[in-house]
N, CA, C, O and CB atoms as a CASP TS submission, in Angstrom:
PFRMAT TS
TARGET T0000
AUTHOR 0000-0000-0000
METHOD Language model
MODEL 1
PARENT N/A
ATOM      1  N   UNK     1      21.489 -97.090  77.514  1.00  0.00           N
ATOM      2  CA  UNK     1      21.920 -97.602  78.802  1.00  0.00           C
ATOM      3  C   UNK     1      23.069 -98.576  78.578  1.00  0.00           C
ATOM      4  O   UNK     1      23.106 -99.341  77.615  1.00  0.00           O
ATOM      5  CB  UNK     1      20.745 -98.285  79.556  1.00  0.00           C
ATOM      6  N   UNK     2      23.913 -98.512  79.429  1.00  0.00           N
ATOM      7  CA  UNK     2      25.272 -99.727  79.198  1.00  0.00           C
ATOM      8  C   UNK     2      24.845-100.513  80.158  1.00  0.00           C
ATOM      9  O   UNK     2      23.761-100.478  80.741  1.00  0.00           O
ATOM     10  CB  UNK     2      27.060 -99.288  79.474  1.00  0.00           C
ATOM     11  N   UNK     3      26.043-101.474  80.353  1.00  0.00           N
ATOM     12  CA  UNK     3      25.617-102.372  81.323  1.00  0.00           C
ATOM     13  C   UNK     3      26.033-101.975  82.724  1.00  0.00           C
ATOM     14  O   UNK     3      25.511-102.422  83.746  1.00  0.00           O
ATOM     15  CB  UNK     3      26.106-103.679  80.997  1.00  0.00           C
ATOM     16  N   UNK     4      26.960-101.149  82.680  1.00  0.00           N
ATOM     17  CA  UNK     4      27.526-100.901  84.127  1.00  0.00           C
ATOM     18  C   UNK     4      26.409-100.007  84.428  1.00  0.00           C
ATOM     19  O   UNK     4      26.169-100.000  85.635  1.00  0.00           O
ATOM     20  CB  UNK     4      29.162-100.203  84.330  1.00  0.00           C
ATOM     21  N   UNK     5      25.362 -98.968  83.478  1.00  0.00           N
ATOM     22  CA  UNK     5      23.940 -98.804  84.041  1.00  0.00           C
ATOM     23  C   UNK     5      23.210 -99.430  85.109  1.00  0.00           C
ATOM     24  O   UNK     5      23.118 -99.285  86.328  1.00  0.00           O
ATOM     25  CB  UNK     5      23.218 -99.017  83.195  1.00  0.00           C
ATOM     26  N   UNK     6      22.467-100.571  83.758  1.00  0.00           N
ATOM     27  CA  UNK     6      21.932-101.729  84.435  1.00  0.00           C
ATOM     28  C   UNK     6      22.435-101.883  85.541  1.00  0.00           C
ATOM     29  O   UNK     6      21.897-101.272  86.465  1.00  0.00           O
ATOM     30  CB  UNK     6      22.043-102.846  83.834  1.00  0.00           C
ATOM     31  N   UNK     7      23.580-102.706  85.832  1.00  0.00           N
ATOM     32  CA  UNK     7      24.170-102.877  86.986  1.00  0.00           C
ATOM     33  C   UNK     7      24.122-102.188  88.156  1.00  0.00           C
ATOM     34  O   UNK     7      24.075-102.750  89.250  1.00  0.00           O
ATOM     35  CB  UNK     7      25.110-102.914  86.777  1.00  0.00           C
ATOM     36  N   UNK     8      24.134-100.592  87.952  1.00  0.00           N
ATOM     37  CA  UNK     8      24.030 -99.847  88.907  1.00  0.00           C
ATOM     38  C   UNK     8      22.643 -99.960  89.422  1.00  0.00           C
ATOM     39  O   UNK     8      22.450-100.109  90.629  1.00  0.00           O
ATOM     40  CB  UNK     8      24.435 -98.623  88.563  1.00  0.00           C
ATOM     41  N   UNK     9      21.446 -99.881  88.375  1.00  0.00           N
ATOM     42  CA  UNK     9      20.191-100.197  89.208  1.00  0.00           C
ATOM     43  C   UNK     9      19.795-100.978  89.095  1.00  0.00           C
ATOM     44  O   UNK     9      18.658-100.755  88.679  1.00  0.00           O
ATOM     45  CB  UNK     9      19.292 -99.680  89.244  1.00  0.00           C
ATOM     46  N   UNK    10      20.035-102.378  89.233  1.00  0.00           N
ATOM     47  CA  UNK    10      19.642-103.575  89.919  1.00  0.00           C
ATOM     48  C   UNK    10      20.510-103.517  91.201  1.00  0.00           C
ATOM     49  O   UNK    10      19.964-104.264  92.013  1.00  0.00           O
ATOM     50  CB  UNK    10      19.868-104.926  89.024  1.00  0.00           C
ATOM     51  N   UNK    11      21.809-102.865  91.836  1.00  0.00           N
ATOM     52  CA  UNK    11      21.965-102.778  92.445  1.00  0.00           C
ATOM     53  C   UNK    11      21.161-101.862  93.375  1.00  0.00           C
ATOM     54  O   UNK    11      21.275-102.042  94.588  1.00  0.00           O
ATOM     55  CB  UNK    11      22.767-102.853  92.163  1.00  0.00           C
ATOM     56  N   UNK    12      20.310-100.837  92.883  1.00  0.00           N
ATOM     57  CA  UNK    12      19.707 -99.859  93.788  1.00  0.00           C
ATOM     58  C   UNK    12      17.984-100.649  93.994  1.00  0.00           C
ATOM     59  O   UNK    12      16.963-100.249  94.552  1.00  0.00           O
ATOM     60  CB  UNK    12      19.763 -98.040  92.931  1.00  0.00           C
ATOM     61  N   UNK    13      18.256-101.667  93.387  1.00  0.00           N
ATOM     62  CA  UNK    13      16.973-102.663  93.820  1.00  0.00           C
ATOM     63  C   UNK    13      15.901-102.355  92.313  1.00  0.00           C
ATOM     64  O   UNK    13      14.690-102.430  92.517  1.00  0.00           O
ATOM     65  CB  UNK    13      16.026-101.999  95.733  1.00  0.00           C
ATOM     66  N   UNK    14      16.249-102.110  91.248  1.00  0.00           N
ATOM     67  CA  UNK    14      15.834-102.526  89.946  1.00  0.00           C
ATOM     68  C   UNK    14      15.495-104.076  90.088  1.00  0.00           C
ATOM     69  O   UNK    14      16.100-104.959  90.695  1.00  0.00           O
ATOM     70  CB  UNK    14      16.992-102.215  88.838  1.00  0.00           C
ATOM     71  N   UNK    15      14.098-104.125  89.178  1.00  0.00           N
ATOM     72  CA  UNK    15      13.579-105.652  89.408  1.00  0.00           C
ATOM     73  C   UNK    15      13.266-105.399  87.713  1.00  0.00           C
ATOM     74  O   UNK    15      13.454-106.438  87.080  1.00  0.00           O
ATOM     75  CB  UNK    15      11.980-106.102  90.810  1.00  0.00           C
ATOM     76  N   UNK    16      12.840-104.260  86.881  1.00  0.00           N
ATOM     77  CA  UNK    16      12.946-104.035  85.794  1.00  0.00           C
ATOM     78  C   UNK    16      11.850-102.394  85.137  1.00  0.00           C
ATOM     79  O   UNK    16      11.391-101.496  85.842  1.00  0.00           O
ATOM     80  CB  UNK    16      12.647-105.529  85.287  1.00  0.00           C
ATOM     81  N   UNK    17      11.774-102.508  84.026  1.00  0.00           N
ATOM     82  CA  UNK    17      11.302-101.226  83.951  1.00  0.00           C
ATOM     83  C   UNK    17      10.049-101.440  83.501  1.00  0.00           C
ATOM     84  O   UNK    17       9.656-102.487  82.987  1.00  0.00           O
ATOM     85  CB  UNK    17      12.057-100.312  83.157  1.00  0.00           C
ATOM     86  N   UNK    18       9.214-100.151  83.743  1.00  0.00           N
ATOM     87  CA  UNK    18       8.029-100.113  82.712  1.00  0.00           C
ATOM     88  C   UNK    18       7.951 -98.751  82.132  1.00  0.00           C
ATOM     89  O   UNK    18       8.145 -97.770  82.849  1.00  0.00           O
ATOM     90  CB  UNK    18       6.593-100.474  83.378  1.00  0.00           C
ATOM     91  N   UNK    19       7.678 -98.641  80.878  1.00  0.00           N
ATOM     92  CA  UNK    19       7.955 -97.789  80.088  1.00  0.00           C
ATOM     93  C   UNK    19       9.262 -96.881  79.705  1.00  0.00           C
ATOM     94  O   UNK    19       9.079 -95.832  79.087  1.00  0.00           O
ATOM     95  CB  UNK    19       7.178 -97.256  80.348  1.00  0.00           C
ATOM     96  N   UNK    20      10.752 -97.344  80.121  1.00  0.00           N
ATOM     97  CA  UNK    20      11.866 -96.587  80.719  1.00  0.00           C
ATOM     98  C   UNK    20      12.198 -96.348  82.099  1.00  0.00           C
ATOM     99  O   UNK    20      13.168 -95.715  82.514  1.00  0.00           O
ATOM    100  CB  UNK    20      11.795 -95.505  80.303  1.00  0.00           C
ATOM    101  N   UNK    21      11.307 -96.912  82.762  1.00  0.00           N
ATOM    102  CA  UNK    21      10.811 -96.481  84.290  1.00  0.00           C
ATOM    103  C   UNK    21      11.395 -97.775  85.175  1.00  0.00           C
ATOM    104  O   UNK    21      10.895 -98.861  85.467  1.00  0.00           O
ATOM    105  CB  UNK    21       8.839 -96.312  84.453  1.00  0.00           C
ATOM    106  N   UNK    22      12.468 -97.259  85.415  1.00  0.00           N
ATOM    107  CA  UNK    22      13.068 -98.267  86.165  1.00  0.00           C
ATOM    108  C   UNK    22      12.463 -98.779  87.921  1.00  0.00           C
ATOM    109  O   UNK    22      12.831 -98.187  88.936  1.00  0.00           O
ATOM    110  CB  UNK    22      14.545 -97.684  86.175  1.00  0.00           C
ATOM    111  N   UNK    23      11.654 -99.780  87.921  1.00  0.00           N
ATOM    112  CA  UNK    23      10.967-100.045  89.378  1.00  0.00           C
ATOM    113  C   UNK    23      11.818-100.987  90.115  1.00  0.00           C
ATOM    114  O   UNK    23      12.683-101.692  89.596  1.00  0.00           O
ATOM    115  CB  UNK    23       9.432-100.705  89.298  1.00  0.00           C
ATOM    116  N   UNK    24      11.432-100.940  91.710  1.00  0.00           N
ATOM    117  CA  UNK    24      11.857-101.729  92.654  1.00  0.00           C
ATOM    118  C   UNK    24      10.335-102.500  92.430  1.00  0.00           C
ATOM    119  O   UNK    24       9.365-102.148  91.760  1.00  0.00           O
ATOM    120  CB  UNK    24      12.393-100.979  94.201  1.00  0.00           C
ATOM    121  N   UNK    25      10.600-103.897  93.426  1.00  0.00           N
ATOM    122  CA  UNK    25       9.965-105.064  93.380  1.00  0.00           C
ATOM    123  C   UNK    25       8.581-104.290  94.443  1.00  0.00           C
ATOM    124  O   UNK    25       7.563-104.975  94.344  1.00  0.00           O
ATOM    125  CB  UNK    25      11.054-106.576  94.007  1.00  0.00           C
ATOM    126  N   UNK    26       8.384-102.976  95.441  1.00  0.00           N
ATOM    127  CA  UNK    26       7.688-102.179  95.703  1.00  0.00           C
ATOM    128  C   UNK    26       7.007-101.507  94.521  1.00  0.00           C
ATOM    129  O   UNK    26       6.277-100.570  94.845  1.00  0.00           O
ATOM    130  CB  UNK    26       8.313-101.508  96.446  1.00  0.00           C
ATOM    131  N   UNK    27       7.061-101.699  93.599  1.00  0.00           N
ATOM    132  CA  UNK    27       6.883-100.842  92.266  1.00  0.00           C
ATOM    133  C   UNK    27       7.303 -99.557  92.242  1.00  0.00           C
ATOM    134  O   UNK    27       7.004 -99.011  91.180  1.00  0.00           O
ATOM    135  CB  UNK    27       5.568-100.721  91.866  1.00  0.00           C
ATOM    136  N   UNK    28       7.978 -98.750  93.134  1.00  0.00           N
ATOM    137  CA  UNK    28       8.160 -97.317  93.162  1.00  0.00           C
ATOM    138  C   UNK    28       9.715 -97.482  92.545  1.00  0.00           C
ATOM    139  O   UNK    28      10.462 -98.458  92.609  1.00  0.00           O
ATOM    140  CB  UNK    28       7.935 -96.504  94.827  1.00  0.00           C
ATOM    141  N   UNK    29       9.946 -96.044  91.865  1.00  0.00           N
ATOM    142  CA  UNK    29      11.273 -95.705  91.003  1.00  0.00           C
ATOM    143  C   UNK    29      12.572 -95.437  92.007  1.00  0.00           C
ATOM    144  O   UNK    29      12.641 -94.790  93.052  1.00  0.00           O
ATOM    145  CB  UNK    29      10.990 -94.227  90.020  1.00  0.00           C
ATOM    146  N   UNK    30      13.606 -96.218  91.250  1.00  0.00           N
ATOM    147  CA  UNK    30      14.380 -96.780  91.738  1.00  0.00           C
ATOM    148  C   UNK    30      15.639 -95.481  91.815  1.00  0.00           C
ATOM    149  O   UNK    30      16.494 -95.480  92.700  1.00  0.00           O
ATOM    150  CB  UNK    30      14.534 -98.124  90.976  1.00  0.00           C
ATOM    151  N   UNK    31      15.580 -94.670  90.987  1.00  0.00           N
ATOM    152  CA  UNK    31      16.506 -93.720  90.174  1.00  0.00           C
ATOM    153  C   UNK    31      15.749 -92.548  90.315  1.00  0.00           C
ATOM    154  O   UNK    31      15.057 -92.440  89.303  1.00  0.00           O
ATOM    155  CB  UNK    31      16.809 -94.097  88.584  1.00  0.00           C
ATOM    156  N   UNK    32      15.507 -91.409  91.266  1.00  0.00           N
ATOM    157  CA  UNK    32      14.853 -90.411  90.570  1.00  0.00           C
ATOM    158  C   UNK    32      15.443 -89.738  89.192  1.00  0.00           C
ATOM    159  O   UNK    32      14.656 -89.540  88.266  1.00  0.00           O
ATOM    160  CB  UNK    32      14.692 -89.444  91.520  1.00  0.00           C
ATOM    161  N   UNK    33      17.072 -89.325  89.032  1.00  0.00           N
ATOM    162  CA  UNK    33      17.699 -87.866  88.706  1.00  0.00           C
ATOM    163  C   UNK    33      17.070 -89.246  86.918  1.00  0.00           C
ATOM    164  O   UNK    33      16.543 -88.808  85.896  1.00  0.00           O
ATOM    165  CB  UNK    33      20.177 -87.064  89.456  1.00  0.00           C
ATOM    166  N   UNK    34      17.361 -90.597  87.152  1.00  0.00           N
ATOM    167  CA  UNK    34      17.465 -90.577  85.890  1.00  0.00           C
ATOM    168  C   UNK    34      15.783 -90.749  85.204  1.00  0.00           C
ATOM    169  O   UNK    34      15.521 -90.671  84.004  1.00  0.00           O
ATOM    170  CB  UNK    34      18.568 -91.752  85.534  1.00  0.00           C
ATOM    171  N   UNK    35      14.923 -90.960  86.164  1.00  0.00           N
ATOM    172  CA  UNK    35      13.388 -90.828  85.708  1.00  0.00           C
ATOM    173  C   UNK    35      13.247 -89.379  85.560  1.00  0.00           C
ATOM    174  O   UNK    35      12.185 -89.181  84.970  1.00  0.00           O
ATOM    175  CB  UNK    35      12.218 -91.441  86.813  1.00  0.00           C
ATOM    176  N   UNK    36      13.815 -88.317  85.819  1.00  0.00           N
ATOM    177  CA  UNK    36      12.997 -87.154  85.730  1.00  0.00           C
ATOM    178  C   UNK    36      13.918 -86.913  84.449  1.00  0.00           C
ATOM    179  O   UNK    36      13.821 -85.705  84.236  1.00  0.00           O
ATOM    180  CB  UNK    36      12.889 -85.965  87.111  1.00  0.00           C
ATOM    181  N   UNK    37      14.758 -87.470  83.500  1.00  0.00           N
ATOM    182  CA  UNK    37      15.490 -87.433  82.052  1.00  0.00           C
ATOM    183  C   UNK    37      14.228 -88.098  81.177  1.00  0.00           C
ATOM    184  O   UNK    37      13.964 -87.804  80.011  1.00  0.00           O
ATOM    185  CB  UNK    37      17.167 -88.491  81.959  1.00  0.00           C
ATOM    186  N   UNK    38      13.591 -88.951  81.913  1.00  0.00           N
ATOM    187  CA  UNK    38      12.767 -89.989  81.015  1.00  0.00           C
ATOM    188  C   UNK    38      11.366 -89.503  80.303  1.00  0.00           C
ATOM    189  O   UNK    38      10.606 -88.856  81.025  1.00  0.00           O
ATOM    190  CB  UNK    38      12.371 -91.231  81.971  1.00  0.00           C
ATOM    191  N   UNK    39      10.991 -89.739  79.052  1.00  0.00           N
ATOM    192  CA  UNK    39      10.664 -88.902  78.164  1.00  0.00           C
ATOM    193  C   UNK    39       9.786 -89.641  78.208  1.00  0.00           C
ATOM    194  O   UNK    39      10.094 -90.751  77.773  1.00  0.00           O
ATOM    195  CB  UNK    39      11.313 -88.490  77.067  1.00  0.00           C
ATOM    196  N   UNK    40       8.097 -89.482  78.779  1.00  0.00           N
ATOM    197  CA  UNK    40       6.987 -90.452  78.639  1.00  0.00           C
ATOM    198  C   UNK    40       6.101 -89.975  79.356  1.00  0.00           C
ATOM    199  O   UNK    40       6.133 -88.838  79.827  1.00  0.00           O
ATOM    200  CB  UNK    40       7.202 -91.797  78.981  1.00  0.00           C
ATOM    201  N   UNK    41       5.077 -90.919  79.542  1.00  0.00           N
ATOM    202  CA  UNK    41       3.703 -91.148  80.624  1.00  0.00           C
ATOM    203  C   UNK    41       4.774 -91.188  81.936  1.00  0.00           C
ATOM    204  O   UNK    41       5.848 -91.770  81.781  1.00  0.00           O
ATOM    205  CB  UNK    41       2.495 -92.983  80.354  1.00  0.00           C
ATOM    206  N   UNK    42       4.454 -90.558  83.219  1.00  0.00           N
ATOM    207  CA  UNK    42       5.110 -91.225  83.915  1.00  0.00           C
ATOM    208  C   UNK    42       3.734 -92.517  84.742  1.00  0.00           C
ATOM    209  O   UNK    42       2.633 -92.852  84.306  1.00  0.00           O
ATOM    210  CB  UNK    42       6.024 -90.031  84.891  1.00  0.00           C
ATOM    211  N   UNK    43       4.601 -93.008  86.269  1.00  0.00           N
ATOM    212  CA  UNK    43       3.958 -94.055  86.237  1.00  0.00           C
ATOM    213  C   UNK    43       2.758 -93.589  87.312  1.00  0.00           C
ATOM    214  O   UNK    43       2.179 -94.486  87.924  1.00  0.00           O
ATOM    215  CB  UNK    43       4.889 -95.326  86.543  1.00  0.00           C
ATOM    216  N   UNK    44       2.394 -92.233  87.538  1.00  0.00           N
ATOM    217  CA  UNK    44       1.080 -92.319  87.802  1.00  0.00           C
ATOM    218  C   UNK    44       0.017 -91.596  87.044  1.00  0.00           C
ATOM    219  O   UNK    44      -1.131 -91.277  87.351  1.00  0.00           O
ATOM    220  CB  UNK    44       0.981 -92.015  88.968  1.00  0.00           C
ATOM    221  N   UNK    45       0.607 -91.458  86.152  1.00  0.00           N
ATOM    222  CA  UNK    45      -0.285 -90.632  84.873  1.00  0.00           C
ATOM    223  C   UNK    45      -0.772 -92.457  84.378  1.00  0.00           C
ATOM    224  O   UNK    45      -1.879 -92.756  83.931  1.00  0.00           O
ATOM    225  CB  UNK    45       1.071 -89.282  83.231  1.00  0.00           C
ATOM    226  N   UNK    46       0.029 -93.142  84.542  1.00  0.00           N
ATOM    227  CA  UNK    46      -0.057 -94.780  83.884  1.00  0.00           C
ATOM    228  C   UNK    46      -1.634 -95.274  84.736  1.00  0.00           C
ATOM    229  O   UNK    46      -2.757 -95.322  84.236  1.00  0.00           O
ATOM    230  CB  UNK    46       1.749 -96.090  84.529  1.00  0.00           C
ATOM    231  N   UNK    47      -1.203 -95.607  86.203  1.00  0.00           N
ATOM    232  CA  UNK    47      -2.409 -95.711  87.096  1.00  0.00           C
ATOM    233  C   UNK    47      -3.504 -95.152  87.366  1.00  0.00           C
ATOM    234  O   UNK    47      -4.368 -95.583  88.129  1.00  0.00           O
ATOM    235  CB  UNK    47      -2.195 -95.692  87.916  1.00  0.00           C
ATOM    236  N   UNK    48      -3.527 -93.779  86.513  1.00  0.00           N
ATOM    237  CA  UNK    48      -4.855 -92.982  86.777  1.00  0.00           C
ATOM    238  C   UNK    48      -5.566 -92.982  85.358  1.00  0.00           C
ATOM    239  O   UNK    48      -6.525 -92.241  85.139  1.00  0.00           O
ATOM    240  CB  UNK    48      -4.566 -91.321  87.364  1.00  0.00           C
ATOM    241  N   UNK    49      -4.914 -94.082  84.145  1.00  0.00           N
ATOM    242  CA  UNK    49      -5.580 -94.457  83.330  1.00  0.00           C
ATOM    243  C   UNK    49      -6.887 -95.528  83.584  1.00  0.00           C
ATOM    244  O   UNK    49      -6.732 -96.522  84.293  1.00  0.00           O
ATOM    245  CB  UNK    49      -4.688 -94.811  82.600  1.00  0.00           C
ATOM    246  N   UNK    50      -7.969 -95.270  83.040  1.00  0.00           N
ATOM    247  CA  UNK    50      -9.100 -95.854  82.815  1.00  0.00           C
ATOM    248  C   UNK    50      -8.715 -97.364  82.553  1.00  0.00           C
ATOM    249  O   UNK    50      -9.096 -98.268  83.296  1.00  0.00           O
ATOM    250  CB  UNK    50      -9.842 -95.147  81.703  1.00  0.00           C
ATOM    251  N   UNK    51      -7.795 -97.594  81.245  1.00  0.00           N
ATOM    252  CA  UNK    51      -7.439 -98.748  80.791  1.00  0.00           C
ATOM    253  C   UNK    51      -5.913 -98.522  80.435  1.00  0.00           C
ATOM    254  O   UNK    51      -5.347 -97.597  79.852  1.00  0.00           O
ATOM    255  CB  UNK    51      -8.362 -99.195  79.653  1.00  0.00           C
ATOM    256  N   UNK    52      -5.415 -99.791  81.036  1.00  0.00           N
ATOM    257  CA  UNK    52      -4.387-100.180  80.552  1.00  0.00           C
ATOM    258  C   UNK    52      -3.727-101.366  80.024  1.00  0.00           C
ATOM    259  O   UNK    52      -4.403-102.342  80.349  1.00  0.00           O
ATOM    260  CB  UNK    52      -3.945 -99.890  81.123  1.00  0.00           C
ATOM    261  N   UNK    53      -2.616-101.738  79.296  1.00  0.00           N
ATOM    262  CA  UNK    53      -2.590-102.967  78.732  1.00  0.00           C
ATOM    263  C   UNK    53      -0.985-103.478  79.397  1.00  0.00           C
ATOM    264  O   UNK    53      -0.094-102.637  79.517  1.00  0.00           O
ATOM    265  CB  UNK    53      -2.800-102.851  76.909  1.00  0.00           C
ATOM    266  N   UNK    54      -0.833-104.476  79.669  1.00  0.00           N
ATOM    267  CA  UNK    54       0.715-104.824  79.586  1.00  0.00           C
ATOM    268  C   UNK    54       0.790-106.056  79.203  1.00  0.00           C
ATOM    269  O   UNK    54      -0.024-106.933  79.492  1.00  0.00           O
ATOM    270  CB  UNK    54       1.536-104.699  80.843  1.00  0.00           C
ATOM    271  N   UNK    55       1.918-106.202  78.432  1.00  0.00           N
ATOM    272  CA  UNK    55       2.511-107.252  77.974  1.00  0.00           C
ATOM    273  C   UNK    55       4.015-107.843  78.913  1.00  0.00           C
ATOM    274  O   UNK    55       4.890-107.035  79.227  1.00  0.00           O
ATOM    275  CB  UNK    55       2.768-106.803  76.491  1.00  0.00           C
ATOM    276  N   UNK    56       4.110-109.191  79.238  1.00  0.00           N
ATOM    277  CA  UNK    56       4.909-109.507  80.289  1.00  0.00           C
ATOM    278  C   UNK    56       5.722-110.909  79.545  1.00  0.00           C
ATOM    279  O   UNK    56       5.103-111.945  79.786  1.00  0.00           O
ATOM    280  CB  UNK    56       3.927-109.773  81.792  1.00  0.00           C
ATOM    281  N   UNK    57       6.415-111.024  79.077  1.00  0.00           N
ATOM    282  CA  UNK    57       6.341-113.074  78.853  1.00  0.00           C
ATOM    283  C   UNK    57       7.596-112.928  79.577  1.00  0.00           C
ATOM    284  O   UNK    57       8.297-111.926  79.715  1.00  0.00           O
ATOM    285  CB  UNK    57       6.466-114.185  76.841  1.00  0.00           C
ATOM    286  N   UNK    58       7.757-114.177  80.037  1.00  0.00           N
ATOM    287  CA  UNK    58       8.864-115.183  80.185  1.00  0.00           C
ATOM    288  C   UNK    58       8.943-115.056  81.364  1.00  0.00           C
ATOM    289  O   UNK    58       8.482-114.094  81.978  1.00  0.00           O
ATOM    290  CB  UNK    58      10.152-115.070  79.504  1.00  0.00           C
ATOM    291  N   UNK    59       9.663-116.199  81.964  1.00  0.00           N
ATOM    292  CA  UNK    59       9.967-116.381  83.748  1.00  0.00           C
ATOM    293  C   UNK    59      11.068-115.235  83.871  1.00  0.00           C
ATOM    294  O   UNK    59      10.865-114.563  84.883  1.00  0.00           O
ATOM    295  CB  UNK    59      10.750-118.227  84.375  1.00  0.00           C
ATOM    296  N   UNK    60      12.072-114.854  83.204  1.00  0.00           N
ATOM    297  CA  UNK    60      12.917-113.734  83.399  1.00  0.00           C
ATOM    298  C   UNK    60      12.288-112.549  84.143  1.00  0.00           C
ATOM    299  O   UNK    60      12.859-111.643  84.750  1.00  0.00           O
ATOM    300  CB  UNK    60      13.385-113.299  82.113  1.00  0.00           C
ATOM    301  N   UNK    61      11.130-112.743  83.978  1.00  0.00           N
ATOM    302  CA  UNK    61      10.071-111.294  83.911  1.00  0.00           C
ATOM    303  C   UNK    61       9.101-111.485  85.044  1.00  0.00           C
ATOM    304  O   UNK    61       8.180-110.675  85.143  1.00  0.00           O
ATOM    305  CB  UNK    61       9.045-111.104  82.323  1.00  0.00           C
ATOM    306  N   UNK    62       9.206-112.449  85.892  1.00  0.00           N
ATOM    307  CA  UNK    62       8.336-112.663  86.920  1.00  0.00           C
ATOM    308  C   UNK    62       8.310-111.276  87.999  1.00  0.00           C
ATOM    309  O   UNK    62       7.345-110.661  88.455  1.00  0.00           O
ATOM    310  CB  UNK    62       8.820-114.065  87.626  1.00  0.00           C
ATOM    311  N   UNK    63       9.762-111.079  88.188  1.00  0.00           N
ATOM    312  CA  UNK    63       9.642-109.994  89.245  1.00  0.00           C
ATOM    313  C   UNK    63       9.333-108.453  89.071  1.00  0.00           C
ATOM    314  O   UNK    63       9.371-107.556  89.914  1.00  0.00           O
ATOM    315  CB  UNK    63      10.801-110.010  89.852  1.00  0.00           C
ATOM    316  N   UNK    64       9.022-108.412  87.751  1.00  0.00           N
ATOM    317  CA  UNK    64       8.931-107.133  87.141  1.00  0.00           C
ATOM    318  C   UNK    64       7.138-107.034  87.496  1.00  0.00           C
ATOM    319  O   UNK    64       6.347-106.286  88.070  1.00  0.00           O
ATOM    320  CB  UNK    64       9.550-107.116  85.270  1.00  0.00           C
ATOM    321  N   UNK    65       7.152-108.483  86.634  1.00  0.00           N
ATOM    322  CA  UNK    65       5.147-108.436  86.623  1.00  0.00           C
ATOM    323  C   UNK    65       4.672-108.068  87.787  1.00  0.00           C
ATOM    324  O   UNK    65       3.924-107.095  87.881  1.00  0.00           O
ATOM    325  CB  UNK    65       4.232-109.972  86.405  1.00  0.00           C
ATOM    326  N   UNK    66       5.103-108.909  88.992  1.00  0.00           N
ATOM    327  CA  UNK    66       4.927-109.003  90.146  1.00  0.00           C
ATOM    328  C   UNK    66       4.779-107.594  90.681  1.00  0.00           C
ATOM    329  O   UNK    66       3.676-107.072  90.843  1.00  0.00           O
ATOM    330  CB  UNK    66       5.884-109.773  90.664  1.00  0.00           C
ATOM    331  N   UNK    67       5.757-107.087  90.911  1.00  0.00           N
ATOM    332  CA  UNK    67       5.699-105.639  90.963  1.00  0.00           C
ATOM    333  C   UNK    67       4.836-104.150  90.447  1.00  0.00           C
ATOM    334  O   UNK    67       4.479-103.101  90.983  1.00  0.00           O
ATOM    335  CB  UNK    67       6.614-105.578  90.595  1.00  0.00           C
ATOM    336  N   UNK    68       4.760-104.770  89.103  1.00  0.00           N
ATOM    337  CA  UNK    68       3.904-103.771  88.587  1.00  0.00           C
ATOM    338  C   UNK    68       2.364-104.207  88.778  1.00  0.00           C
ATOM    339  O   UNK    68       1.517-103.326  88.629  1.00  0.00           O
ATOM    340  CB  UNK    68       4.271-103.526  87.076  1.00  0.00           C
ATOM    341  N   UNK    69       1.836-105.891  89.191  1.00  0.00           N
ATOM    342  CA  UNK    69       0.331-105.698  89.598  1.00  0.00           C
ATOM    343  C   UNK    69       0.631-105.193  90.832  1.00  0.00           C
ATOM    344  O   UNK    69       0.031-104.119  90.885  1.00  0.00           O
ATOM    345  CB  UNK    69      -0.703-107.015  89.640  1.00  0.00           C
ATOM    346  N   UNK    70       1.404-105.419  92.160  1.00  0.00           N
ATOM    347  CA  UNK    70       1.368-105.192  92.888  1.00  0.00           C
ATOM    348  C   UNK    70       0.832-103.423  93.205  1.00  0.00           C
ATOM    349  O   UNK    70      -0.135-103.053  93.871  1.00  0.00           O
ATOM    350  CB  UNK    70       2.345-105.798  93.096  1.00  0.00           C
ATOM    351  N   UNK    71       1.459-102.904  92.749  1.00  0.00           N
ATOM    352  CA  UNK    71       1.868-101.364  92.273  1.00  0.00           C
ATOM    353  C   UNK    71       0.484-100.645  91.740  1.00  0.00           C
ATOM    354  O   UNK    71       0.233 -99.441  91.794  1.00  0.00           O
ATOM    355  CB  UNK    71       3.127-101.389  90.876  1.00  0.00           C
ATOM    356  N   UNK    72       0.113-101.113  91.506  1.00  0.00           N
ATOM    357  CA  UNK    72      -1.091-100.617  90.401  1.00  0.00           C
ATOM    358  C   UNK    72      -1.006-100.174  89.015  1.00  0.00           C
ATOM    359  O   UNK    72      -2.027 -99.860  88.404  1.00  0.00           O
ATOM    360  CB  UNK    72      -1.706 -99.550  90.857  1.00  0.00           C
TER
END
């Protein structure tokens, strides 16, 4: 990703990603054409896990966290 990326989706309301998975502060994906490139769990294969773990630090990261408890 470059920055004029980034840029583009925080402009489309990127708050940050989980797993490659670029979310809005709604938790839903921000980018389809470039999530359906993205090579993973997606994020409701994530929520229909039994257990899950996340790791979050720093105030940078508030709106991401936020989002993803929100989200499930």
């Amino acid at each position: 990703m470059t920055p004029a990326d980034i840029d583009r989706l925080v402009a489309a309301g990127a708050v940050g990603d989980v797993l490659g998975r670029y979310i809005g502060a709604d938790g839903r994906i921000v980018d389809h054409d470039l999530d359906a490139r993205t090579v993973g769990i997606s994020l409701d294969e994530l929520r229909a896990a039994d257990v899950a773990f996340a790791v979050i630090a720093g105030e940078s990261k508030r709106e991401i966290a936020a989002a993803v408890v929100a989200s499930g």
